[in-house]
Kinemage of the C-alpha trace (Angstrom):
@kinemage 1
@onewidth
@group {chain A} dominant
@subgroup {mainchain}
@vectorlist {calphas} color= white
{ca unk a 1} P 0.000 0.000 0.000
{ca unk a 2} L 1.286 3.293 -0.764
{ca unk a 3} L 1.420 6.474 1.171
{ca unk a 4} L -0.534 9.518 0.037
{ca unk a 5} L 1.936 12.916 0.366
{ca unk a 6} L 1.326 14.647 3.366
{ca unk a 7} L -0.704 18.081 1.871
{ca unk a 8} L 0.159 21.670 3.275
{ca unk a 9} L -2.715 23.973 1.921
{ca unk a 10} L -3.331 21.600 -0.587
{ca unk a 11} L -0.033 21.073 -1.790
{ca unk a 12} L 2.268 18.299 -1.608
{ca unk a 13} L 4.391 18.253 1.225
{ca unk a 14} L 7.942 17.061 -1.341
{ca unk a 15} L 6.969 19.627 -3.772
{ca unk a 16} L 7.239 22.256 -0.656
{ca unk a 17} L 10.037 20.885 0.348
{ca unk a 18} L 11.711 21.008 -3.060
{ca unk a 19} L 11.065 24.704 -3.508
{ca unk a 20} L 12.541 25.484 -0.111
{ca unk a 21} L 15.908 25.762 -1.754
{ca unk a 22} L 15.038 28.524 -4.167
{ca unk a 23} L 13.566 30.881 -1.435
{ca unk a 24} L 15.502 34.318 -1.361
{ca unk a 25} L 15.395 35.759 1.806
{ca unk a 26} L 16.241 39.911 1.386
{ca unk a 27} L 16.371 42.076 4.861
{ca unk a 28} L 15.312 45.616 3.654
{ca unk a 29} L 16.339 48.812 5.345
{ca unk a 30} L 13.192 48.689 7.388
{ca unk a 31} L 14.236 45.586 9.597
{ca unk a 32} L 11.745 43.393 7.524
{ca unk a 33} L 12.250 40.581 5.517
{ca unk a 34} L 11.577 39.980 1.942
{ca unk a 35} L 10.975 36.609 0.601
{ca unk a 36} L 10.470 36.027 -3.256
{ca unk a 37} L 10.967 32.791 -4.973
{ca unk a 38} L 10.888 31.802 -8.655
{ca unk a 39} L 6.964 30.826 -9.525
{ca unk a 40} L 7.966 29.241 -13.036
{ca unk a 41} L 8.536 25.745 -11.972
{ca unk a 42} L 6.639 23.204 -10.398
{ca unk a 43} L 7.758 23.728 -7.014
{ca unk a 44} L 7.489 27.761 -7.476
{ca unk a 45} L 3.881 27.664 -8.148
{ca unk a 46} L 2.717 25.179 -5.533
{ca unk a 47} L 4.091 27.642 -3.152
{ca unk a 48} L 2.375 30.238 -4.708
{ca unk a 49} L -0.866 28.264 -4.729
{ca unk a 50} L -0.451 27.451 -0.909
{ca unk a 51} L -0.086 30.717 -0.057
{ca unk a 52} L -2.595 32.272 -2.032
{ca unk a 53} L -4.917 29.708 -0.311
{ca unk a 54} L -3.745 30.344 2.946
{ca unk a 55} L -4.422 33.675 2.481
{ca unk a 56} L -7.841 33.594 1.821
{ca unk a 57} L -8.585 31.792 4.845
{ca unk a 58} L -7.650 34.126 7.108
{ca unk a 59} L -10.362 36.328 5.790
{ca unk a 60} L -13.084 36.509 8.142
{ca unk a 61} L -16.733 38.873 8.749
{ca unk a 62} L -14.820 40.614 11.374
{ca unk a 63} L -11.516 40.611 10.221
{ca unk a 64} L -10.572 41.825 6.577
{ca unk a 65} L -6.776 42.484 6.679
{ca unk a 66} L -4.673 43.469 3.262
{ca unk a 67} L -3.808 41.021 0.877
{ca unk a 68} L 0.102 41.677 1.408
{ca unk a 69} L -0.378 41.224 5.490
{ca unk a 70} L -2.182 37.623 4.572
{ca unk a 71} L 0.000 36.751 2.543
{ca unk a 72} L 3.002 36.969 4.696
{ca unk a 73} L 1.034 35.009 7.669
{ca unk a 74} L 0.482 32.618 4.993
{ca unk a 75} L 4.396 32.249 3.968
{ca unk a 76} L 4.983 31.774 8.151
{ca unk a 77} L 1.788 29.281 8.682
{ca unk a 78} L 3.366 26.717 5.716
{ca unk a 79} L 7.029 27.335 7.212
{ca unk a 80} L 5.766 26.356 10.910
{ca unk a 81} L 3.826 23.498 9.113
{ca unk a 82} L 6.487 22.358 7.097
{ca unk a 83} L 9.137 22.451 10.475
{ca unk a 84} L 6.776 20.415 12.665
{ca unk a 85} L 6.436 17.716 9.633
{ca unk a 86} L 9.757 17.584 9.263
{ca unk a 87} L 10.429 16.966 13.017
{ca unk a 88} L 7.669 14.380 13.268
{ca unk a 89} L 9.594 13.042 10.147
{ca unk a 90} L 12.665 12.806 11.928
């Protein structure tokens, strides 16, 4: 019997992992970070569909934040996911 992928935000969990590696991580003047990745390959756009549907989940009747501000709790949620997978992994 095989194993089904573990899914992050509908995504599979290797193709996550894959696209971990071509991440770029940019501090900006402001103390913040900057994460962009490249979105044409396979691994590029799962992340980019993960964290577009993160995103919209964190919309809520009493709670509307900007599209930029879910996105980036998106980008942490499926890092923190991905981390405690890879512990249980372990």
């Amino acid at each position: 019997m095989t194993q089904e992928p573990t899914l992050i935000a509908g995504e599979p969990l290797p193709l996550l992992r894959q696209g971990i590696r071509s991440l770029e991580v940019n501090r900006r003047g402001d103390d913040t970070l900057h994460v962009s990745w490249p979105t044409d390959s396979e691994s590029g756009a799962a992340w980019l569909r993960a964290i577009e549907r993160c995103a919209a989940d964190f919309i809520t009747a009493d709670r509307q934040d900007p599209l930029e501000i879910r996105r980036k709790l998106a980008l942490l949620l499926i890092a923190k996911v991905i981390a405690i997978v890879n512990d249980r992994d372990v």
